[in-house]
C-alpha positions in Angstrom: -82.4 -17.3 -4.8 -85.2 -15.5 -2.9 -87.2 -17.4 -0.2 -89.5 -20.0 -2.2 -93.0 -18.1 -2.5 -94.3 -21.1 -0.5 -91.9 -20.5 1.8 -92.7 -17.1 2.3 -97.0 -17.6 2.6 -95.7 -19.7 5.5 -93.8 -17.2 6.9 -96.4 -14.7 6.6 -99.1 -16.7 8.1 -96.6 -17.0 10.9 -96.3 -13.3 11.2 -100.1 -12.8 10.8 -100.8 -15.1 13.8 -98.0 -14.5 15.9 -96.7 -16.8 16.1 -94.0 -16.4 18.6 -90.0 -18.2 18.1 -89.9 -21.3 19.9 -86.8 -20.1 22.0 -88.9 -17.4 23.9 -91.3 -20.0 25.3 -90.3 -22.7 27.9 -89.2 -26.6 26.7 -92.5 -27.5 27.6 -94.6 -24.9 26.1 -92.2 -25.2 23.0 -92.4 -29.2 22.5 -96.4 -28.7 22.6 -96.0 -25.8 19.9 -93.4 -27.3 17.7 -95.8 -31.3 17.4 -98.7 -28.8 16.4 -97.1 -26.8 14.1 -95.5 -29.9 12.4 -98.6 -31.7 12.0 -100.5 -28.8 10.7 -97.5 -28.6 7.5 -97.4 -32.5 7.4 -100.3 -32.9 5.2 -102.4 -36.6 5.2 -100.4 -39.3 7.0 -100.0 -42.2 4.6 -100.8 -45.5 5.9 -98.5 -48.5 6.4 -99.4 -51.8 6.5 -99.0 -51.5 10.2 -97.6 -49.7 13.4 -96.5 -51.3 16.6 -94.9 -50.0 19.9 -92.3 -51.4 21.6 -90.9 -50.6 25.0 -86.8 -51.7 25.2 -84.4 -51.0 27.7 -82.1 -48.3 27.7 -79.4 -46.9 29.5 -81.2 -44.7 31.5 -84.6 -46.9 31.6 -87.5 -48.2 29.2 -87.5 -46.4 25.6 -90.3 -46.6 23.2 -89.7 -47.7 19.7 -92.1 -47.4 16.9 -92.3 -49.6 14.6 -93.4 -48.9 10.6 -94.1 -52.1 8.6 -94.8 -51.7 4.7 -96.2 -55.0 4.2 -97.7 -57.3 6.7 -94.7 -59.6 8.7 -93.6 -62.9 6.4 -90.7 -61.2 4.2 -87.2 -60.2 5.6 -87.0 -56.7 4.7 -84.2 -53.9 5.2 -84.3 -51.7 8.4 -84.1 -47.6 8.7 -83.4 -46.2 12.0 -84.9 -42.9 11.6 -84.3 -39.9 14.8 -86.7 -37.2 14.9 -85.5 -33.5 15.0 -86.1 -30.7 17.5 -82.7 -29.7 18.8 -82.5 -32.3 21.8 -85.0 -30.7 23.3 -88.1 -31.4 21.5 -89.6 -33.4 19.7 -91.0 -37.6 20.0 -92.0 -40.1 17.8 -95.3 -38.7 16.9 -93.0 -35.6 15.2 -91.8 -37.8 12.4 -94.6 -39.8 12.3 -95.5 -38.6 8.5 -92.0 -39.0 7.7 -91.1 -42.0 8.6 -94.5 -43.5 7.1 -93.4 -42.4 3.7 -90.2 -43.4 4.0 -91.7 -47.0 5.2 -93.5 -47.5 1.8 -91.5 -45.2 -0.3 -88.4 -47.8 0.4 -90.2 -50.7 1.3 -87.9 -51.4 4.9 -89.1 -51.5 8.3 -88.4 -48.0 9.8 -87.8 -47.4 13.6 -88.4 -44.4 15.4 -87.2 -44.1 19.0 -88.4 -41.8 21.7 -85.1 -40.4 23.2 -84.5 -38.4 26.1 -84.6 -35.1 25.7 -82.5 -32.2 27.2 -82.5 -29.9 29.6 -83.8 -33.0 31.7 -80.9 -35.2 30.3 -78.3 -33.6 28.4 -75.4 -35.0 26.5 -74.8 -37.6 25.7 -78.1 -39.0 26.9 -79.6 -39.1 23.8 -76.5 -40.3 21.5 -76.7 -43.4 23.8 -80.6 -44.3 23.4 -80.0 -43.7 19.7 -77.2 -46.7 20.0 -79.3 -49.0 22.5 -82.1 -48.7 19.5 -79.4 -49.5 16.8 -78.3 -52.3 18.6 -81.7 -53.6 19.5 -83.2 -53.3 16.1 -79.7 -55.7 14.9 -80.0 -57.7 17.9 -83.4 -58.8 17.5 -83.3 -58.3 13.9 -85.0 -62.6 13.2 -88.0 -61.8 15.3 -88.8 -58.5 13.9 -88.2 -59.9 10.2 -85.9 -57.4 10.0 -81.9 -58.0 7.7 -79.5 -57.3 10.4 -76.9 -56.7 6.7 -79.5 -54.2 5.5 -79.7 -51.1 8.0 -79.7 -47.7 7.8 -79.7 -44.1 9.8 -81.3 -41.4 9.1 -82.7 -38.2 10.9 -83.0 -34.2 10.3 -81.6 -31.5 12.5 -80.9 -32.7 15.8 -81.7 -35.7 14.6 -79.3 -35.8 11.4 -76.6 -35.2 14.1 -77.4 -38.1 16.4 -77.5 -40.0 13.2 -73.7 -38.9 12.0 -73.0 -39.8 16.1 -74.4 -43.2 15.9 -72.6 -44.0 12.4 -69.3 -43.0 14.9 -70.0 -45.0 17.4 -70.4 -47.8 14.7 -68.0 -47.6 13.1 -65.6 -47.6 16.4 -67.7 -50.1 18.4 -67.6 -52.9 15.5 -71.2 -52.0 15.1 -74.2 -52.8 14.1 -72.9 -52.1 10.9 -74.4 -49.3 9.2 -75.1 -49.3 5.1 -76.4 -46.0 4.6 -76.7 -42.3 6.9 -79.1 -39.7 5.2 -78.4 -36.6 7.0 -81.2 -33.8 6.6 -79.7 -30.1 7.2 -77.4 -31.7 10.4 -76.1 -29.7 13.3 -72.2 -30.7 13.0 -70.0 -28.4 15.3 -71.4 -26.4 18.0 -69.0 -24.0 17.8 -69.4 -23.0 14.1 -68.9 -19.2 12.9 -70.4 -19.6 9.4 -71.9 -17.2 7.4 -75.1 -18.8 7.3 -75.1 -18.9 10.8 -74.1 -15.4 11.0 -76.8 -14.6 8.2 -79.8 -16.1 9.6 -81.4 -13.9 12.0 -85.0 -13.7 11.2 -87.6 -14.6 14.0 -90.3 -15.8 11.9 -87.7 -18.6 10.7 -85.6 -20.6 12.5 -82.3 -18.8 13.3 -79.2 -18.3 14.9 -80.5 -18.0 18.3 -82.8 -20.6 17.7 -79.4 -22.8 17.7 -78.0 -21.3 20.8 -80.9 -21.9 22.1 -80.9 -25.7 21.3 -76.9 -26.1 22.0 -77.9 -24.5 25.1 -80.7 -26.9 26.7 -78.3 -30.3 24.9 -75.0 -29.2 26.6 -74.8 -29.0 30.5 -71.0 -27.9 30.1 -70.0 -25.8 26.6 -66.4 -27.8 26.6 -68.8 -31.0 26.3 -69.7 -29.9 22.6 -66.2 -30.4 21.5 -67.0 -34.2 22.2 -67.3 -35.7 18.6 -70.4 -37.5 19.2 -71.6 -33.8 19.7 -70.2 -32.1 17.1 -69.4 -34.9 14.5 -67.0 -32.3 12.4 -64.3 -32.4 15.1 -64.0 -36.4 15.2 -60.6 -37.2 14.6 -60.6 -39.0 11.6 -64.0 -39.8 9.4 -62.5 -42.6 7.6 -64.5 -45.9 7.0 -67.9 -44.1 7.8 -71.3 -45.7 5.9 -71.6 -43.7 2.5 -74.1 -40.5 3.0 -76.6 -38.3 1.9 -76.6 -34.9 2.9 -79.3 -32.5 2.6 -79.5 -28.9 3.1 -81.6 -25.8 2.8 -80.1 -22.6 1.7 -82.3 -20.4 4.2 -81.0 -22.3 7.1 -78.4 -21.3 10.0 -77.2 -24.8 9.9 -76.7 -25.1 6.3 -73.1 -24.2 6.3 -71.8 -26.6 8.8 -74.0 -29.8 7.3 -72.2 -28.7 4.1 -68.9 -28.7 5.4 -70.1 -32.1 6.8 -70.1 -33.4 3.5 -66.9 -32.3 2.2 -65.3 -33.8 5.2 -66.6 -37.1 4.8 -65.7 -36.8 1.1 -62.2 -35.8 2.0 -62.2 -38.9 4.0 -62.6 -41.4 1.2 -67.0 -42.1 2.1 -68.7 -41.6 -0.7 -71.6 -39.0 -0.6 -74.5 -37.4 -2.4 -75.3 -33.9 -1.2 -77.9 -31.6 -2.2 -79.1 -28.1 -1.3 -82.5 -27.3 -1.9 -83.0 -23.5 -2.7 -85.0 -21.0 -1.3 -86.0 -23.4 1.9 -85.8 -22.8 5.0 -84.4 -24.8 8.1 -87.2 -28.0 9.0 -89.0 -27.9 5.2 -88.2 -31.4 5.2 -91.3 -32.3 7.2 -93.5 -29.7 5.6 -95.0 -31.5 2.7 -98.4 -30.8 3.6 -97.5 -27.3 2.4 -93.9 -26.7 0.3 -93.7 -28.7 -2.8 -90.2 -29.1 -2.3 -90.5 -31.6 0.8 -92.0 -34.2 -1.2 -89.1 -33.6 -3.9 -87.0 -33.9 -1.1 -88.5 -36.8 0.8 -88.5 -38.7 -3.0 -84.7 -38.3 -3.4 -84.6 -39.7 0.1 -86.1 -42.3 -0.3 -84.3 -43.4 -3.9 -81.2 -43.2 -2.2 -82.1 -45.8 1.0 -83.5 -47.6 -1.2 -80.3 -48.1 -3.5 -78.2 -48.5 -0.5 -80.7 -51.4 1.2 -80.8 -53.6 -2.3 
């Protein structure tokens, strides 16, 4: 189908501004553009019974971890670990702020969002190893944040979809914490994909094909370090005895292809998964329900699925 008419009043506000492609500016000048433009398509924050920031070690030294509580403390409730996108190399909390507050009260579970080191400064695997010291931090210390330790979940979009299929790896070969759900939103899966949405996807007004070089670019300090699995998920081994999945993707998206493919694999594997393609969105719509009807849609079927999974 033809890019969704909201869709394209966004992309032609982008062209009447100028708004230039996020790969022509520099990390930082990108990161600053990239918040702004995500809270201006975010719409109204929804509020949660309360916020709280937390400062845990890491592997490479102290990581903040925001905290999203639906309902004041008292009541053991299910956990979502949820990684922000912006290929690596953007991004913080404050980008998935609106998200994760919706998802907060939309599945009634603590949510966690954790502020990862970005790349060029720290490159692979850097941020597939903050990801696990917040997995294992949120389980670890899952009594004193009234969190169920049984009842946890990943999730994240783009770059953050793939460090969510990495951490459900490491998992699953670690012996945990054990994992009940990952919801994967439009995830980069092999960085060396040829697909034709990859190949189709060239428009500068939209998020494209060099936009994912880019990206792969900035995360990888050697190329032969993407064939790593916790890189590029599709080339594990073997994705047997994986959490069941969701899988979203947009149909005017580079990455749509390989998050596909994604889904087939771990279907082939024996893990049960829903996937869904959203037509006539582009890559990052996800966020944008301040302005494309289809986020909320989105964000809703989300949110029923965690919340099956966390029961």
């Amino acid at each position: 189908m033809p890019l969704h008419p909201q869709a394209q009043a966004l992309r032609e506000r982008r062209a009447r501004a100028g708004t230039p492609p996020l790969y022509s500016l520099t990390p930082a000048e990108a990161r600053a553009a990239d918040l702004a433009d995500i809270r201006a398509s975010a719409g109204t924050p929804e509020p949660v019974a309360a916020v709280e920031e937390h400062r845990i070690a890491g592997p490479g030294g102290p990581l903040a971890v925001r905290l999203y509580r639906p309902e004041p403390p008292g009541r053991e409730l299910p956990a979502l670990l949820y990684l922000f996108g912006g290929g690596w190399t953007l991004g913080s909390p404050d980008t998935s702020d609106a998200i994760c507050r919706r998802l907060t009260n939309a599945v009634g579970c603590v949510t966690a969002s954790v502020g990862y080191r970005l790349a060029p400064e720290h490159p692979f695997p850097a941020a597939v190893h903050d990801c696990r010291a917040a997995a294992r931090w949120l389980a670890e210390q899952a009594g004193a944040l009234g969190v169920d330790a049984a009842r946890l979940a990943v999730a994240g979009d783009s770059a953050g979809g793939n460090l969510a299929a990495a951490l459900a790896l490491l998992a699953r070969d670690e012996g945990g914490p054990a994992l009940r759900h990952q919801l994967l939103v439009y995830p980069n899966t092999d960085h060396r994909a040829d697909t034709a949405s990859l190949r189709e996807h060239d428009d500068p007004l939209l998020f494209n094909r060099r936009s994912v070089a880019w990206y792969w670019g900035h995360y990888l300090a050697d190329p032969t370090d993407g064939d790593h699995p916790h890189a590029s998920p599709l080339r594990a081994p073997s994705l047997a005895g994986l959490p069941p999945a969701t899988v979203l993707t947009a149909e005017y998206d580079p990455l749509r292809d390989e998050g596909e493919r994604y889904a087939e694999a771990l279907r082939a594997a024996g893990v049960p998964v829903e996937a869904r393609r959203y037509g006539g969105m582009p890559h990052g719509f996800f966020a944008m329900t301040g302005v494309l009807d289809a986020a909320g849609e989105a964000q809703r079927y989300a949110a029923e699925r965690l919340r099956e999974a966390l029961r």
